[in-house]
VOPAGU-2260 file (C-alpha; in pm, 1 decimal, decimal comma):
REM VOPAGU-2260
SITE   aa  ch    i         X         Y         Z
SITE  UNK   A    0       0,0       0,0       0,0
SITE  UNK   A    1     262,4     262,2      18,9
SITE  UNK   A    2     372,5     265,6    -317,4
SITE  UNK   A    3      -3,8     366,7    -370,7
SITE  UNK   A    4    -108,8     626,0    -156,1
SITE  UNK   A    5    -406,4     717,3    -339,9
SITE  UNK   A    6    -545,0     341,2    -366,8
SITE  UNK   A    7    -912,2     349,4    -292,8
SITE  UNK   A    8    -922,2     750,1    -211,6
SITE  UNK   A    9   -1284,3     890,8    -321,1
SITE  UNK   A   10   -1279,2    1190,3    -573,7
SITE  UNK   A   11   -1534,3    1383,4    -667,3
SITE  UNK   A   12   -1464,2    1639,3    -968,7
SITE  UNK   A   13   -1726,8    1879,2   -1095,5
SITE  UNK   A   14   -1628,7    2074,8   -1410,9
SITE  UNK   A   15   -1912,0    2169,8   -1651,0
SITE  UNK   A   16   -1663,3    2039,0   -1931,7
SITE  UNK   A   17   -1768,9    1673,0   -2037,0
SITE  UNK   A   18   -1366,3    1657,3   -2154,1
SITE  UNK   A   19   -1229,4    1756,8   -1867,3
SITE  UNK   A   20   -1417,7    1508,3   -1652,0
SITE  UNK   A   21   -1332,5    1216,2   -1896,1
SITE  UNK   A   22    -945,2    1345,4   -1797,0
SITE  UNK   A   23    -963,1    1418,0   -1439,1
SITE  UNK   A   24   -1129,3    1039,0   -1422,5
SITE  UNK   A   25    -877,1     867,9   -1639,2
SITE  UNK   A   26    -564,6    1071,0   -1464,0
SITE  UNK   A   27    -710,2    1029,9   -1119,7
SITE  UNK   A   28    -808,7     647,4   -1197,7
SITE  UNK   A   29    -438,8     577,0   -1287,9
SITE  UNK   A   30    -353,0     668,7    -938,7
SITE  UNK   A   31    -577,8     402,5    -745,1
SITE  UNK   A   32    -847,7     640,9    -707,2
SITE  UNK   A   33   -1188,0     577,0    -698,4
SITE  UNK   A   34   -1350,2     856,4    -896,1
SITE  UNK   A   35   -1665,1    1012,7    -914,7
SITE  UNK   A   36   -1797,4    1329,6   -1175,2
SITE  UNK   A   37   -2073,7    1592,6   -1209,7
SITE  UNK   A   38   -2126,6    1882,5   -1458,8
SITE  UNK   A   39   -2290,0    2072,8   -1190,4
SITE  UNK   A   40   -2438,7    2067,4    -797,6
SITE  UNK   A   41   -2729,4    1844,9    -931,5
SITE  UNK   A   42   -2530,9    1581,9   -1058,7
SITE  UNK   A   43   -2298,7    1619,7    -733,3
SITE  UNK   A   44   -2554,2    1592,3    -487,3
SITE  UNK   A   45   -2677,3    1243,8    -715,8
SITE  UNK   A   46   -2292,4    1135,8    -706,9
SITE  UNK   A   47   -2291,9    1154,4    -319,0
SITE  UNK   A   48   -2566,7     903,6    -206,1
SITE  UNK   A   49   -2362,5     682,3    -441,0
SITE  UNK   A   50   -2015,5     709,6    -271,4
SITE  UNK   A   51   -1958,2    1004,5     -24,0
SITE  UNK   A   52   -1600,5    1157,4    -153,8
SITE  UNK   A   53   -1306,6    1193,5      40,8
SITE  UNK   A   54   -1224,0    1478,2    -111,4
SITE  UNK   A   55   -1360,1    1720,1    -395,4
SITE  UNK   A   56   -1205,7    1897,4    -676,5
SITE  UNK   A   57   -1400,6    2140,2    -840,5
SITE  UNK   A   58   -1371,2    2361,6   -1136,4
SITE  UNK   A   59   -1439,3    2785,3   -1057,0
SITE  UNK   A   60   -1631,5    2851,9   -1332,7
SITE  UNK   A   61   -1939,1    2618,5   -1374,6
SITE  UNK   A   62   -2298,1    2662,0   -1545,5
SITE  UNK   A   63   -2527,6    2667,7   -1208,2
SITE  UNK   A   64   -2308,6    2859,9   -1003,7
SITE  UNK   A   65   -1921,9    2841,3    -867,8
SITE  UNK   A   66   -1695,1    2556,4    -752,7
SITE  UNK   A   67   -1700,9    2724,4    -412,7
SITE  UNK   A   68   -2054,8    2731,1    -425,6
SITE  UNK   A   69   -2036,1    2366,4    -461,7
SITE  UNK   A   70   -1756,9    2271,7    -246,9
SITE  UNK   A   71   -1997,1    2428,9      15,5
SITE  UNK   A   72   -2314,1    2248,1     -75,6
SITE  UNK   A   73   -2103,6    1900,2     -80,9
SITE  UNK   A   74   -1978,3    2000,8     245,5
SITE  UNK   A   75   -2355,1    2081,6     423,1
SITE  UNK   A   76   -2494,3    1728,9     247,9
SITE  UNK   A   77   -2197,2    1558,5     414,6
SITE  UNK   A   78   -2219,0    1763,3     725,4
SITE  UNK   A   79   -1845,6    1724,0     733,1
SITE  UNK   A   80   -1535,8    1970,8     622,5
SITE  UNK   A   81   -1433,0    1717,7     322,4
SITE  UNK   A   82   -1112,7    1870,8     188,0
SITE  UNK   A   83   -1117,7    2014,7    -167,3
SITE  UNK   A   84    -912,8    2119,9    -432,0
SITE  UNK   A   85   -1062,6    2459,9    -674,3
SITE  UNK   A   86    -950,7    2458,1   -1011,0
SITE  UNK   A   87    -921,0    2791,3   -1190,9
SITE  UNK   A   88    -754,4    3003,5   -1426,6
SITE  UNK   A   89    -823,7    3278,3   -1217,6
SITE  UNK   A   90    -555,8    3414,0   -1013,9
SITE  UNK   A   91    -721,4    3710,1    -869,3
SITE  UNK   A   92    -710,6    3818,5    -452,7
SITE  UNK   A   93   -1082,5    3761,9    -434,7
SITE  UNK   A   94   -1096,9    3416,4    -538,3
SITE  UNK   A   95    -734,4    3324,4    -341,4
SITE  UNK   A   96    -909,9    3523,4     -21,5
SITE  UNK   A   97   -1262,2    3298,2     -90,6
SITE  UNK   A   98   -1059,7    2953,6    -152,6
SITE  UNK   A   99    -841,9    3057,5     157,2
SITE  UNK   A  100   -1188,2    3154,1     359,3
SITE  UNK   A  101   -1322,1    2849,7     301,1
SITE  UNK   A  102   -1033,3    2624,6     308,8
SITE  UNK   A  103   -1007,0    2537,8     -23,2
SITE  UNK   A  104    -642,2    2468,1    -148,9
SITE  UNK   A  105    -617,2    2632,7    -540,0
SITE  UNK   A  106    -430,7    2458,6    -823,0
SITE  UNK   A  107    -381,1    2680,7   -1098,0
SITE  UNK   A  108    -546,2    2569,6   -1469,3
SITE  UNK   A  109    -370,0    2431,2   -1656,3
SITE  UNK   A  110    -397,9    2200,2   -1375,9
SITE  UNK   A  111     -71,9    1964,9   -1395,8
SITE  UNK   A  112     -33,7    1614,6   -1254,4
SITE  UNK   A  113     270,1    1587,5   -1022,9
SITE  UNK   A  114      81,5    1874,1    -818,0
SITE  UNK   A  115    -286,5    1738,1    -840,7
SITE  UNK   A  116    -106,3    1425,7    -683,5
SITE  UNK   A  117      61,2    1602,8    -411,5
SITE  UNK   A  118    -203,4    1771,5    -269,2
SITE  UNK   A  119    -429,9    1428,8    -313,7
SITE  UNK   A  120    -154,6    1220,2    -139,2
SITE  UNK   A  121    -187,5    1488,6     112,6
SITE  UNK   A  122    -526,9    1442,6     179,1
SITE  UNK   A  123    -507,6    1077,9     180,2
SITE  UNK   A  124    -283,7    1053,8     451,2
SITE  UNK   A  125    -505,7    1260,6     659,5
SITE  UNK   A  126    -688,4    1043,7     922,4
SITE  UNK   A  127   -1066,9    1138,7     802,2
SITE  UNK   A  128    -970,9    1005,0     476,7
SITE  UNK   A  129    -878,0     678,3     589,0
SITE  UNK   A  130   -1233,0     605,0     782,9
């Protein structure tokens, strides 16, 4: 098991881009993850009475709304602080200062593996994630 850190880790990603989701699932799969995806809250809150995520990723910009906006909604359903990752191409103070209100770590689009993993292997090796 310590070769693969991620092995059996829950992922939800929610990105209004059909694409992207394939990606994030095949990239994330690769890793041992077990991966869930929605285009929007809807199809999130569906996602979670399947499999409850261990951690979310979320894209900024989506059609009903904002990844915060979502990370928040998981969060309430959950009634838990699940750790998430926002992805966006926006690098201004008010979205850093939201993320960073909220406790939402930030990867930068393009997002690029060897980080995504980090901050996943992170997570994983915290002890909620492991219940």
């Amino acid at each position: 098991m310590a070769s693969e850190p991620l092995r059996g880790l829950r992922v939800l990603t929610i990105d209004n881009e059909p694409r992207v989701l394939d990606g994030m699932r095949l990239l994330i799969g690769r890793w041992g993850c077990t991966v869930s995806t929605a285009r929007g809250l809807a199809e999130a809150k569906a996602a979670l009475e399947a499999s409850p995520p261990d951690v979310v990723i979320a894209d900024y910009h989506l059609d009903d709304g904002d990844g915060l906006d979502a990370i928040q909604a998981v969060r309430s359903i959950l009634r838990r602080h699940t750790p998430a990752i926002l992805a966006t191409a926006d690098r201004s103070s008010e979205v850093r200062d939201l993320a960073a209100r909220d406790d939402v770590v930030i990867l930068h689009k393009p997002i690029k593996p060897a980080p995504l993993r980090a901050q996943l292997t992170r997570y994983a090796a915290m002890p909620e994630a492991a219940e």
